[in-house]
N, C-alpha and C positions, 0 to 999 in steps of 0.2 A: 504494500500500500504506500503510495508517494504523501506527500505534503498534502495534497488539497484530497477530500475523500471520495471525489469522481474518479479521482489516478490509481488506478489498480490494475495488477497482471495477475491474472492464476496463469501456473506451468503444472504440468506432472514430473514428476520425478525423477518420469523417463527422460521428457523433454529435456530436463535443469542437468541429469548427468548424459544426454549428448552436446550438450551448450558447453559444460564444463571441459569435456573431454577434446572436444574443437579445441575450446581456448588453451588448455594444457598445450596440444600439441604446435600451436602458434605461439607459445613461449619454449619450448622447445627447438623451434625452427630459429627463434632470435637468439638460442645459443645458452636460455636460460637453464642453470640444471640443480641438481641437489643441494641445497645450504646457500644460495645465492640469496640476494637480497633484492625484494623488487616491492617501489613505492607504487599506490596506487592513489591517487587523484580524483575522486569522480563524485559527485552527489550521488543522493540515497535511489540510486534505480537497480534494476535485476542485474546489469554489467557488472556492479559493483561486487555484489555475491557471488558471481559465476568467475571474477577473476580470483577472489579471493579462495576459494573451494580450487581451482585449476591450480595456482599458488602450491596447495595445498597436498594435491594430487602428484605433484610429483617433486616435495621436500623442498620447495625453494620458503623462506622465510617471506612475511609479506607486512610493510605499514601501510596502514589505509590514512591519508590526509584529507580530509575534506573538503569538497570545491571553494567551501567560503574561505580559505584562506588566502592569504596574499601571497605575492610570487616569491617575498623574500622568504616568510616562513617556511614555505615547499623547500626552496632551498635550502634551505638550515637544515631541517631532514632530512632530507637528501643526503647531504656531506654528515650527517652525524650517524645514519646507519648506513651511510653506502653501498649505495643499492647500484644492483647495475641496470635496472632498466625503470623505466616510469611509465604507467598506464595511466591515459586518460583520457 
């Protein structure tokens, strides 16, 4: 459910672990692997979940920063976990 209570997605489960399993293998393909570190940037929608679970799925560490933040803040994360990739 988003911010305003019109904004909603149902998935099934199937759906959320072929979304996930995509997304896995497109961090895979950017070279991302086991114990890495990758920020994610995004407001509260389904991408946000389905990167964090792909994350997830194949042992890479994951910080979520939230869209409302400024570009310096991102930054400052960024350089303080060192991640090597950033989705958003």
């Amino acid at each position: 459910e988003g911010n305003e209570p019109e904004d909603s997605t149902k998935i099934t489960y199937r759906e959320l672990l072929h979304k996930v399993c995509q997304f896995a293998n497109v961090l895979r393909s950017q070279g991302v692997k086991k114990g890495d570190r990758v920020s994610i940037y995004l407001p509260m929608i389904l991408e946000l979940v389905i990167a964090m679970l792909a994350c997830a799925r194949i042992g890479a560490l994951h910080s979520v920063v939230f869209a409302g933040f400024s570009a310096d803040s991102l930054c400052e994360r960024i350089l303080d976990c060192g991640c090597c990739l950033l989705i958003t």
